[in-house]
C-alpha positions as CSV (number, residue, x, y, z in Angstrom):
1,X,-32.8,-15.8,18.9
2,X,-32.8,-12.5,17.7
3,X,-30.3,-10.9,15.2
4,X,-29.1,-8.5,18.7
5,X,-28.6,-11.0,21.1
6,X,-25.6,-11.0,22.8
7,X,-24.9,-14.6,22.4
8,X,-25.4,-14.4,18.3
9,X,-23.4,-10.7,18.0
10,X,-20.1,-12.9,20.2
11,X,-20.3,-15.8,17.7
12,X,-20.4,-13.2,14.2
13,X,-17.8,-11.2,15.6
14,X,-15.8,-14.1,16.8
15,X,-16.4,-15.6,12.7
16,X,-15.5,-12.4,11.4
17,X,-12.2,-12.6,13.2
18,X,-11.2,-16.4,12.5
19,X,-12.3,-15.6,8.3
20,X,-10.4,-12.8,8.1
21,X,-7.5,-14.4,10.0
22,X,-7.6,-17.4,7.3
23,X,-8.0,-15.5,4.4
24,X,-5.1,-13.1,5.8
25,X,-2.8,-15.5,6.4
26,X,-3.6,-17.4,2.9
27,X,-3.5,-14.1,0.4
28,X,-0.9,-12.2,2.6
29,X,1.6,-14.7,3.9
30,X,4.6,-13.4,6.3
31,X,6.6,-10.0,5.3
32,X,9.7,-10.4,3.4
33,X,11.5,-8.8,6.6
34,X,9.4,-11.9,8.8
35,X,10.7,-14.7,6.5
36,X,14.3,-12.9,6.6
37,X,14.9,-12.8,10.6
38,X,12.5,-15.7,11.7
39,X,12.8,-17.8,9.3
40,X,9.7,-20.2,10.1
41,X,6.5,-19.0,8.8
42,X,3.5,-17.9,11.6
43,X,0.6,-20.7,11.5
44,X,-2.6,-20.3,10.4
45,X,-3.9,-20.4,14.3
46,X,-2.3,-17.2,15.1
47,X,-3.6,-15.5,12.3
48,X,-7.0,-16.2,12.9
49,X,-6.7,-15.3,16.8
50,X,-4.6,-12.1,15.7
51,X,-8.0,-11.5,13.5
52,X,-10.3,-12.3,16.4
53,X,-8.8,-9.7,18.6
54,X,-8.9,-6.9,16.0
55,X,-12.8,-8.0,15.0
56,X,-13.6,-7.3,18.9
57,X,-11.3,-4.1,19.0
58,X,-13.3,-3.0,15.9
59,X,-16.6,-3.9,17.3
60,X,-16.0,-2.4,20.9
61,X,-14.7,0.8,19.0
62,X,-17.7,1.2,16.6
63,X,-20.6,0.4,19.9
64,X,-18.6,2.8,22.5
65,X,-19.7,6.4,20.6
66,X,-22.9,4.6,19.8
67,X,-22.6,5.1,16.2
68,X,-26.2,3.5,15.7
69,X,-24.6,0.6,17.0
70,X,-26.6,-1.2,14.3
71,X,-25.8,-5.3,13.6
72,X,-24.3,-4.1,10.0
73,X,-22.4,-0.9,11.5
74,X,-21.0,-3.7,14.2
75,X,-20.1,-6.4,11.4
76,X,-18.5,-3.9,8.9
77,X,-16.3,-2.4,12.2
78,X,-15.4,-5.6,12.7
79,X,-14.4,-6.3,9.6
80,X,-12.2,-3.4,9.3
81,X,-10.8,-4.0,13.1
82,X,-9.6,-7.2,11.9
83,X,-8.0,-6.0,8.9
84,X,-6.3,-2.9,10.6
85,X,-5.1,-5.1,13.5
86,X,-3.7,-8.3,11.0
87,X,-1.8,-5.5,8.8
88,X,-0.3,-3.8,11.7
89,X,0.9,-7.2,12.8
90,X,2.0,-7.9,9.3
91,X,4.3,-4.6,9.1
92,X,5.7,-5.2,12.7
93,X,6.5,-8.9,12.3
């Protein structure tokens, strides 16, 4: 398999998203405002999936102007997809 294949770019993306999910969820916890109105913390599975979505928003977003569309330029989007998408969640929940 090569670094570009389809099949290996799905499953880094897809890792990308569940890490940065866990680690959100472990360092950031819920917002005061969460804790206040729901009462019941969010789990560590919606987290990760929250981070999954933003690591595939990210990496669609960084390969649709075709920015070199390079295996680092798509993991570092990615990254940052995840992280903008799990601290918009954050600030609305």
């Amino acid at each position: 398999m090569h670094a570009t294949d389809p099949v290996v770019t799905f499953l880094l993306v897809l890792i990308i998203g569940i890490v940065a999910g866990i680690l959100f969820d472990r360092l950031a916890g819920p917002s005061w405002l969460a804790r206040q109105f729901s009462g019941s913390t969010r789990g560590i599975i919606t987290s990760a999936l929250v981070g999954i979505a933003g690591a595939f928003v990210g990496y669609h977003i960084s390969v649709l102007p075709a920015f070199g569309a390079g295996l680092v330029t798509s993991v570092v989007a990615a990254a940052a997809g995840a992280a903008a998408v799990l601290f918009a969640w954050r600030m609305a929940k």
